[in-house]
SETORVO-773272 format. One line per field, with one value per residue (C-alpha): residue number from 1; residue in one letter; z, y, x. Coordinates in nm, 3 decimals, decimal comma, always signed. Layout:
# SETORVO-773272
num <- [NUM | ...]
residu <- [A | ...]
Z <- [Z | ...]
Y <- [Y | ...]
X <- [X | ...]
END
This chain:
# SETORVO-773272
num <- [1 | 2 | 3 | 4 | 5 | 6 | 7 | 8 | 9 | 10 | 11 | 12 | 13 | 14 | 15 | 16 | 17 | 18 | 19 | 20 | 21 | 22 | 23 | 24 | 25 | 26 | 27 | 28 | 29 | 30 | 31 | 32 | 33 | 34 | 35 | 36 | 37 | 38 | 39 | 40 | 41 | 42 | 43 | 44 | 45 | 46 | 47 | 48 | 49 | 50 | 51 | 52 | 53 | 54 | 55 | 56 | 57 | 58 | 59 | 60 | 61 | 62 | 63 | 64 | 65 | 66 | 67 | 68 | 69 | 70 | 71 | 72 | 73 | 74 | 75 | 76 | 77 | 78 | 79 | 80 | 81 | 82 | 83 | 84 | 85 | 86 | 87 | 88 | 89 | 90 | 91 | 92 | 93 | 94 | 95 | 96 | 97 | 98 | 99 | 100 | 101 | 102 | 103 | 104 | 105 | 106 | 107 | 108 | 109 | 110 | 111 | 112 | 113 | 114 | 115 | 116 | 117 | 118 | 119 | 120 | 121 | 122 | 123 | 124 | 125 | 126 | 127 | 128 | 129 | 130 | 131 | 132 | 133 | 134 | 135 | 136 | 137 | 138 | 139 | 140 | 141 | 142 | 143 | 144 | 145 | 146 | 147 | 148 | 149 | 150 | 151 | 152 | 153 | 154 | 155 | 156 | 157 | 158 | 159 | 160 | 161 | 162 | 163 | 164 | 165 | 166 | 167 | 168 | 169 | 170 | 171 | 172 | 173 | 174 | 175 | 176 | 177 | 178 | 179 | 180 | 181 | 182 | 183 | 184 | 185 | 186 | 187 | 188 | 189 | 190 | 191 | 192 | 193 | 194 | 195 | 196 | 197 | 198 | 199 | 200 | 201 | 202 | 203 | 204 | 205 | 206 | 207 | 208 | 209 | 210 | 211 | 212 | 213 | 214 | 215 | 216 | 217 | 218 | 219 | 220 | 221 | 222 | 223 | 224 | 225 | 226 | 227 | 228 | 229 | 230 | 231 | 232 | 233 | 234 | 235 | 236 | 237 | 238 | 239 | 240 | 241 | 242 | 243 | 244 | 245 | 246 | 247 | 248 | 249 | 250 | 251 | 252 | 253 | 254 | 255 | 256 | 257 | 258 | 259 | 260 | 261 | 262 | 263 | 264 | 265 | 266 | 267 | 268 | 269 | 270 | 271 | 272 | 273 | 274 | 275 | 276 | 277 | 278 | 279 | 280 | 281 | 282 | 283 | 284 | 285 | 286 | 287 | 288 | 289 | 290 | 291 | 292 | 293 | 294 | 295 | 296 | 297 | 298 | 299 | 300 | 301 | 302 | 303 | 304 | 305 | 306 | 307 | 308 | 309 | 310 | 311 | 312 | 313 | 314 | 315 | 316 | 317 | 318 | 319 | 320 | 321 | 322 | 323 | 324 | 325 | 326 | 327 | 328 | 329 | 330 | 331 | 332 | 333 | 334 | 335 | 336 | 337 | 338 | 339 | 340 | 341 | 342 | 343 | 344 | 345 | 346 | 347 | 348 | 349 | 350 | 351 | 352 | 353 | 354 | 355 | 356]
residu <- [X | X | X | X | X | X | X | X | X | X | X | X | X | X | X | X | X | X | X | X | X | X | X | X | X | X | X | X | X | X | X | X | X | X | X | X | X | X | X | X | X | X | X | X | X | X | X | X | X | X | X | X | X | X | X | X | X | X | X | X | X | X | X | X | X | X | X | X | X | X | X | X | X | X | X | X | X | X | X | X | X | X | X | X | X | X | X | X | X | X | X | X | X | X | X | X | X | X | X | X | X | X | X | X | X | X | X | X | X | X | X | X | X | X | X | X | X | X | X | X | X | X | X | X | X | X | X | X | X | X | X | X | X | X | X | X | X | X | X | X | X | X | X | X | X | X | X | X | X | X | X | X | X | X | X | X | X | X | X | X | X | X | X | X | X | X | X | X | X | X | X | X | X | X | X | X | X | X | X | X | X | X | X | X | X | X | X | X | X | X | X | X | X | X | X | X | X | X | X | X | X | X | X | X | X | X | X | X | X | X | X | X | X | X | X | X | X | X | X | X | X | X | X | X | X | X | X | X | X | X | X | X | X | X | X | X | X | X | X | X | X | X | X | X | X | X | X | X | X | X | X | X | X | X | X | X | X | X | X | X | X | X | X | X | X | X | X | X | X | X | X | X | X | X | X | X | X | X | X | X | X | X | X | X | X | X | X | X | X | X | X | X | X | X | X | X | X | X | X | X | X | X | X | X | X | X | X | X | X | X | X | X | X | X | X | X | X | X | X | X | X | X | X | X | X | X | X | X | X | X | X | X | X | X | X | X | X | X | X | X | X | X | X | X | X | X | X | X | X | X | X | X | X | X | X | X]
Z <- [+1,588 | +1,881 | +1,898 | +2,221 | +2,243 | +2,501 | +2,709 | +2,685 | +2,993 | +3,033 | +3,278 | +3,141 | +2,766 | +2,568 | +2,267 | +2,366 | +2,442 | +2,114 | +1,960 | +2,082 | +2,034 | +1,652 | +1,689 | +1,824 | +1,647 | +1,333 | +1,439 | +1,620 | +1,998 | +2,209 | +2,483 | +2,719 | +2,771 | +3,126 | +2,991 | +2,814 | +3,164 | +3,076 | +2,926 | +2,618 | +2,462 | +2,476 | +2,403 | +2,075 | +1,990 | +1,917 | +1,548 | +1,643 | +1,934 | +1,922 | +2,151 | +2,278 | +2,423 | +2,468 | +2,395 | +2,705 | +2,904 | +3,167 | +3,514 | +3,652 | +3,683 | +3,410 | +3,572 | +3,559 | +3,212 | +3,080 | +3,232 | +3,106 | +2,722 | +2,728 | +2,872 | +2,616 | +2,324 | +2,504 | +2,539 | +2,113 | +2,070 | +2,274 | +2,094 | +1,749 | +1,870 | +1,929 | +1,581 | +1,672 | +1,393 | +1,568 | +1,532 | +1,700 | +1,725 | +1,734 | +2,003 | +2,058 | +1,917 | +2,236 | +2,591 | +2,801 | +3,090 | +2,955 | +3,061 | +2,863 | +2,515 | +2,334 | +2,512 | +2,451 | +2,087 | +2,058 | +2,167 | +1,936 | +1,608 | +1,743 | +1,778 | +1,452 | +1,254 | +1,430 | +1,422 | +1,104 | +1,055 | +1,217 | +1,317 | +1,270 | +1,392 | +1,157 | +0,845 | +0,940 | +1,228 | +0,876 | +0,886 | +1,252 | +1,129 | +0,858 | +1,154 | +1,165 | +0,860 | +0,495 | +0,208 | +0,129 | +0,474 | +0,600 | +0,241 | +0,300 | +0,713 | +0,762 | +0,813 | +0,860 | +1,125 | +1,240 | +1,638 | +1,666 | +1,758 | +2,055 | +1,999 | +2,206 | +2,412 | +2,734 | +2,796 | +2,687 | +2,998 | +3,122 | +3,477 | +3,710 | +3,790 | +4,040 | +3,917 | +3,558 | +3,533 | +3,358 | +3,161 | +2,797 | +2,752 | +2,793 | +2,571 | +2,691 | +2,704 | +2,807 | +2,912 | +2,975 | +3,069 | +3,287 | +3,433 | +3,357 | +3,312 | +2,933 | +2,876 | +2,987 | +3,236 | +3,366 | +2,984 | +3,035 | +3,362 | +3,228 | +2,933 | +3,120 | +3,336 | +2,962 | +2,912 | +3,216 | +3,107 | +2,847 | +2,824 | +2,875 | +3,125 | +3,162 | +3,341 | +3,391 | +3,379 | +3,505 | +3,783 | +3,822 | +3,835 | +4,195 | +4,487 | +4,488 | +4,103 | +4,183 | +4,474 | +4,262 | +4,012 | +4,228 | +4,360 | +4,032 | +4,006 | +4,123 | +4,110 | +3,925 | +3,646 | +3,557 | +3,618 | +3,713 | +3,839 | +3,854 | +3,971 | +4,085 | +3,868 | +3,613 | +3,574 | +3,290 | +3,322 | +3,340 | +3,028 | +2,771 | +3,019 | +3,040 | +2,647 | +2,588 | +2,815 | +2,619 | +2,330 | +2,259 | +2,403 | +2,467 | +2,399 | +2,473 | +2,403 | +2,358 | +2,063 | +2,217 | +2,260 | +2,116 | +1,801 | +1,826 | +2,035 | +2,153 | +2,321 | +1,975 | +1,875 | +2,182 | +2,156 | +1,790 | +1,914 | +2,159 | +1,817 | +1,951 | +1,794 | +1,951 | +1,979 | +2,006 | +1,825 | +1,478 | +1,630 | +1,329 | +1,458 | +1,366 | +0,994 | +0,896 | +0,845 | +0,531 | +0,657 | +0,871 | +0,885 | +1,116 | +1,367 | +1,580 | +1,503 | +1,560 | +1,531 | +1,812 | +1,775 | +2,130 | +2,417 | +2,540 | +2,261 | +2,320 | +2,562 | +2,302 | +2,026 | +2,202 | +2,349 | +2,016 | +1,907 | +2,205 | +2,078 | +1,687 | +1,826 | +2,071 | +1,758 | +1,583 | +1,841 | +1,943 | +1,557 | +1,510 | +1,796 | +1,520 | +1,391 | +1,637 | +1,683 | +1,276 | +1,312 | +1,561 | +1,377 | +1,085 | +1,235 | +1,446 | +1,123 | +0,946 | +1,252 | +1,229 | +0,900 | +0,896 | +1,216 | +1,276 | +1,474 | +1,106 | +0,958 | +1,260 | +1,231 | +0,854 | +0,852 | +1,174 | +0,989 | +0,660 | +0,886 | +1,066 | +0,765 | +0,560 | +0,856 | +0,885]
Y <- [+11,037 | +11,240 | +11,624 | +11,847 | +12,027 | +12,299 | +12,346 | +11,974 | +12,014 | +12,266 | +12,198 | +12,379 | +12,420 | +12,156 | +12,301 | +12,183 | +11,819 | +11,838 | +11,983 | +11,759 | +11,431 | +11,526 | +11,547 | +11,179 | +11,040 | +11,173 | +10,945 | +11,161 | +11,066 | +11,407 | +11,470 | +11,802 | +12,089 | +11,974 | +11,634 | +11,851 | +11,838 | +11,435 | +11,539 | +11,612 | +11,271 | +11,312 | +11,693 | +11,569 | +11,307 | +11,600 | +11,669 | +11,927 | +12,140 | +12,366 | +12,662 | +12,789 | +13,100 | +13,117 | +13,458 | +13,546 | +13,860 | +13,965 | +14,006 | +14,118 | +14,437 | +14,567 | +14,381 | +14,065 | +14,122 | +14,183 | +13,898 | +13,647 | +13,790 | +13,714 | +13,406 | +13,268 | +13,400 | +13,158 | +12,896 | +12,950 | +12,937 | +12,607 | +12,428 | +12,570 | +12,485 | +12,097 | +12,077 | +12,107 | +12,251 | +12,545 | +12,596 | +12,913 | +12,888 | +13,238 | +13,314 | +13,718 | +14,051 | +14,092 | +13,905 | +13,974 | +14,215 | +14,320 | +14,612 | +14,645 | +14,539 | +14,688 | +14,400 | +14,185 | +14,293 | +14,197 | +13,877 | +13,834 | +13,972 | +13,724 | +13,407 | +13,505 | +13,515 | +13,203 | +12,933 | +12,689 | +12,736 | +12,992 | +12,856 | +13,102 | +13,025 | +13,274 | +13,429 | +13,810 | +13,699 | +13,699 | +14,101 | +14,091 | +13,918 | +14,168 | +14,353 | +14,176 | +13,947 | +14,021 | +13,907 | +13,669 | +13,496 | +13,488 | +13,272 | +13,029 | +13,027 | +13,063 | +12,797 | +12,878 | +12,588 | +12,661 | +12,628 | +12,299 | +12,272 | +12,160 | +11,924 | +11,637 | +11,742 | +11,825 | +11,598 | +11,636 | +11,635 | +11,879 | +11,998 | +12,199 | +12,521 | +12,758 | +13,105 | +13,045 | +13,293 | +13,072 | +13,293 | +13,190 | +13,592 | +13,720 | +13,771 | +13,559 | +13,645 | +13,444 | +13,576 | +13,210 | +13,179 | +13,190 | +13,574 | +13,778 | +14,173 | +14,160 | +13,999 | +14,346 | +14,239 | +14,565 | +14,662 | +14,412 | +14,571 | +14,939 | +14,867 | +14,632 | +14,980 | +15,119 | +14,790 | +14,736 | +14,892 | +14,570 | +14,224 | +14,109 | +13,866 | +13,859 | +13,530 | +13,567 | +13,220 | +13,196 | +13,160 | +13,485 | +13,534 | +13,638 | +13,677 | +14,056 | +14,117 | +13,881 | +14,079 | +14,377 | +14,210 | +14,104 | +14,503 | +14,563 | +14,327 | +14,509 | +14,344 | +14,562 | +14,527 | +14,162 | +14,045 | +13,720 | +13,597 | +13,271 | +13,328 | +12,990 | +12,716 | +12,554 | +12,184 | +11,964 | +11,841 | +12,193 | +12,325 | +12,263 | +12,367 | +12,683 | +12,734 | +12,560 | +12,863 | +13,116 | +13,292 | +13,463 | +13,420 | +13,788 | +13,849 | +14,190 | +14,113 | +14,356 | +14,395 | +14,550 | +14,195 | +14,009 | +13,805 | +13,460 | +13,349 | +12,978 | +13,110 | +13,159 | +12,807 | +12,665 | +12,894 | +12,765 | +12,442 | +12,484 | +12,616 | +12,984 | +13,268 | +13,592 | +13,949 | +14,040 | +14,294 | +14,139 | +13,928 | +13,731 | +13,433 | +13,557 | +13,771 | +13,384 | +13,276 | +13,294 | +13,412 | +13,734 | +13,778 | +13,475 | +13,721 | +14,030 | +14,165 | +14,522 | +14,750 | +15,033 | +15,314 | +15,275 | +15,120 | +15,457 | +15,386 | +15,003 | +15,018 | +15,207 | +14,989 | +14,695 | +14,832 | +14,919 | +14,548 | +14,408 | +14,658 | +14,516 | +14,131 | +14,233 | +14,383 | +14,064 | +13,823 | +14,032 | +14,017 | +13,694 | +13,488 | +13,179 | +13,357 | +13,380 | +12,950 | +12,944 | +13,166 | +12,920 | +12,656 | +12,766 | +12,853 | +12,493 | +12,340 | +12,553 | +12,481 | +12,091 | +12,041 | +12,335 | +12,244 | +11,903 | +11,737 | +11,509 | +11,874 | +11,954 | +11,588 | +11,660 | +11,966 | +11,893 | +11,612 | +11,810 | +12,070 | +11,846 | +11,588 | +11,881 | +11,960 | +11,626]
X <- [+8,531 | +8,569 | +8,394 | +8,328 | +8,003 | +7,961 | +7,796 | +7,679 | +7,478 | +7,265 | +6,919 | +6,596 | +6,771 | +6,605 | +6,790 | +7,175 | +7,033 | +6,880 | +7,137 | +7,412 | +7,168 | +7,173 | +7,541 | +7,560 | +7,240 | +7,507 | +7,773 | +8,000 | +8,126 | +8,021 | +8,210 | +8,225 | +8,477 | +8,595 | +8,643 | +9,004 | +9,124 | +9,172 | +9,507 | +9,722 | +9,664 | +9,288 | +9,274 | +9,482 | +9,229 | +8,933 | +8,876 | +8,576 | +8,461 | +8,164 | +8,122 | +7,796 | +7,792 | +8,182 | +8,144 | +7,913 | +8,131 | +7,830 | +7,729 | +8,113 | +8,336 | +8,562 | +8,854 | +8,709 | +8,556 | +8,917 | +9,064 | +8,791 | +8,858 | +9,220 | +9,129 | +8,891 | +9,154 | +9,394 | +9,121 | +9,113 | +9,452 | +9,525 | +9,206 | +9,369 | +9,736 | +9,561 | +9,464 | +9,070 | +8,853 | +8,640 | +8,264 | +8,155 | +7,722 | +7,652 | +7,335 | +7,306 | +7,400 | +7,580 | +7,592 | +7,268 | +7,271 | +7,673 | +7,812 | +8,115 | +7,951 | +8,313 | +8,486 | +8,209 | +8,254 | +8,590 | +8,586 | +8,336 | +8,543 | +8,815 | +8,633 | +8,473 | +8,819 | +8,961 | +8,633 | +8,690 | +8,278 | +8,028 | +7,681 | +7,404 | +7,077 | +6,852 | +6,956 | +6,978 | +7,276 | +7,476 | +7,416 | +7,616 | +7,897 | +7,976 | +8,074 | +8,353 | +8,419 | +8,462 | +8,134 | +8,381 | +8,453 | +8,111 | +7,998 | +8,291 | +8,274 | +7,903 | +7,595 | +7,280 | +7,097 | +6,769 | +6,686 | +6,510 | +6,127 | +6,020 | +5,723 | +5,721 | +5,954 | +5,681 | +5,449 | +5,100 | +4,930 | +4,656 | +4,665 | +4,499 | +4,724 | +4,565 | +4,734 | +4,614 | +4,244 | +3,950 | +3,759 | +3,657 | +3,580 | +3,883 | +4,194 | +4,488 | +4,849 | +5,122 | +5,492 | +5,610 | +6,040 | +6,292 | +6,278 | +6,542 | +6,632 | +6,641 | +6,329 | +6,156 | +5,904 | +5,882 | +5,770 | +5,494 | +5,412 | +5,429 | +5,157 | +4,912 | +4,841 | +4,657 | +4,508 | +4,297 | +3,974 | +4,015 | +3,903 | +4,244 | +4,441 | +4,845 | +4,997 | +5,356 | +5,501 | +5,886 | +6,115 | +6,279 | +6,658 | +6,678 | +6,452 | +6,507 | +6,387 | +6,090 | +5,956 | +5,962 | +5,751 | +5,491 | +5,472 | +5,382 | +5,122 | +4,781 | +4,477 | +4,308 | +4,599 | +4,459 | +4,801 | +4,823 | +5,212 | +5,359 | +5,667 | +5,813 | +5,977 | +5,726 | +5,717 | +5,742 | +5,426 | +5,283 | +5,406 | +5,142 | +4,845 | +4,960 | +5,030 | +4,657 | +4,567 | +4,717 | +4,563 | +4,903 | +5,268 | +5,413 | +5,819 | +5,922 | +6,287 | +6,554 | +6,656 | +7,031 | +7,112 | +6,860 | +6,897 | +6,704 | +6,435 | +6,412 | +6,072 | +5,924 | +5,974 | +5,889 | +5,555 | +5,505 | +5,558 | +5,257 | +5,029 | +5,067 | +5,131 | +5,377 | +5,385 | +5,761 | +5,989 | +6,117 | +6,412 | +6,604 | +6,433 | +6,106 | +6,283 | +6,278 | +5,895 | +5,784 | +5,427 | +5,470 | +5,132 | +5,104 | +5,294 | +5,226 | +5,560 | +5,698 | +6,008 | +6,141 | +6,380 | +6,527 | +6,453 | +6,254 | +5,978 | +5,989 | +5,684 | +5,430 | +5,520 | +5,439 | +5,094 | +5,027 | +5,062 | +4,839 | +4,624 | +4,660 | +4,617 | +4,338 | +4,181 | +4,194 | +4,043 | +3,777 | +3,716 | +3,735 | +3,917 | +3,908 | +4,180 | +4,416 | +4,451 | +4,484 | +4,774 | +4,901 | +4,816 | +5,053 | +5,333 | +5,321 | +5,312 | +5,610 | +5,811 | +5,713 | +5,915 | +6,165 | +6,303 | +6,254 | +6,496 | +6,537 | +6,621 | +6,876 | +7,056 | +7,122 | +7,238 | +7,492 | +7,577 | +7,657 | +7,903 | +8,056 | +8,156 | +8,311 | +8,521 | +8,678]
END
């Protein structure tokens, strides 16, 4: 049976291959949005398409913003006009970096009303799409599937990397991604200023967005901050050295467009705990004390909420730095079984069969 998964391809986003692997691996044939342009015949022969991010409006003027709404409510209509049942995988409150989040809004109350099924990836993105669904639409439209772990998927190789500090003294965070406005760097930045007098080294891990942003990162990055940037693309083969490094992974997401966290699992995949706001993502372990978890009223008060949980978490290890790896330790092992990529085939397989 023929289904269309988008974005198919996506290079450094383990969780479409995985996602669209489970699709297959459930005995569907996956093809890719383009592959429409094949014709009316083929476009006909799709029972299923599943949109990713089709309701990203960001980085363009409010011309362009319009005209890219209307054109994804004509992109619906078509698929519906072609008989395809709709999934619509829900990823953010709003698009990253937006700047017209109404418009942004209404394309998502739109796709929201026309998908056949809504995929949720954590249980409070249910509390967004009362926004614009009724108690009753949400029970009959929505499923909740987990983002998949990500163990196994680096290699488990050591290597030597030259930015990474060795000191078995110090407390260890890690900011580990691809480097981008709305993961608050400069946050980071701001707070490792009251931190210095600590025992306590930063690596930023990430290739950032644009050459521009990434030269006003390293500007930040005194010496004396114990800020240590790696600002360049990271290998495979480098990932798990520089989560064995870390004692904690650091998220300063924000939570105006924030809603799940990929960099969570991936951290818990690597046995490492986070400090990050309270994402959705996170709202779903059972065992919040294995977190460093905290809540902001805007994003004004975002920077002394998180210094305050370094602070907590600095606490702890110099306490008992024992404690720290057990936290890891759980939340690798919740993330093992609850989202297994055996947990992520069955329940794709479960959504998709009651659609055809």
């Amino acid at each position: 049976m023929k289904t269309i998964y988008y974005p198919k391809n996506s290079k450094g986003n383990p969780y479409v291959s995985t996602v669209y692997n489970a699709i297959e691996d459930a005995g569907y044939e996956v093809y890719d949005l383009p592959d429409l342009k094949k014709g009316y015949k083929f476009a006909k022969s799709i029972e299923i398409i599943n949109l990713n991010w089709f309701d990203s409006i960001a980085g363009c003027g409010m011309i362009k913003a319009i005209a890219l709404l209307f054109r994804q409510m004509l992109r619906i209509i078509y698929y519906k006009l072609m008989g395809m049942k709709i999934i619509y995988t829900l990823h953010n409150r709003q698009a990253h970096d937006t700047k017209f989040p109404r418009i942004n809004k209404c394309l998502m109350r739109f796709l929201s009303k026309k998908a056949d099924k809504i995929v949720v990836l954590c249980n409070y993105s249910k509390r967004i799409l009362s926004d614009f669904l009724t108690d009753e639409e949400i029970e009959e439209k929505v499923t909740v599937i987990y983002l998949p772990n990500y163990i196994d998927v680096y290699p488990n190789v050591k290597n030597e990397i030259n930015e990474l500090p060795q000191s078995d003294d110090r407390f260890k965070i890690l900011f580990f991604g691809y480097i981008r406005p709305y993961k608050n760097i400069e946050i980071i930045l701001e707070v490792a200023e009251q931190l210095k007098e600590k025992k306590i080294d930063i690596v930023l891990a990430g290739r950032p967005y644009n050459d521009v942003y990434k030269e006003e990162i390293l500007s930040f990055c005194k010496d004396e901050l114990n800020i240590f940037p790696c600002l360049r693309f990271i290998k495979d083969e480098e990932v798990t050295t520089f989560f064995d490094w870390a004692d904690v992974v650091v998220l300063p997401l924000s939570l105006k467009s924030s809603l799940n966290s990929s960099s969570a699992i991936l951290a818990f995949s690597m046995k490492c705990t986070v400090i990050s706001p309270l994402v959705g993502t996170l709202m779903d372990i059972p065992n919040q004390e294995d977190l460093f978890t905290y809540k902001y009223k805007d994003e004004s008060f975002h920077s002394q909420a998180l210094l305050e949980e370094i602070n907590h978490a600095y606490n702890v290890w110099q306490k008992d730095s024992k404690k720290i790896k057990e936290m890891g330790e759980n939340l690798y092992n919740y993330v093992k079984n609850n989202n297994s990529y055996e947990q992520t085939l069955k329940r794709y397989k479960e959504l998709y069969d009651e659609l055809v």
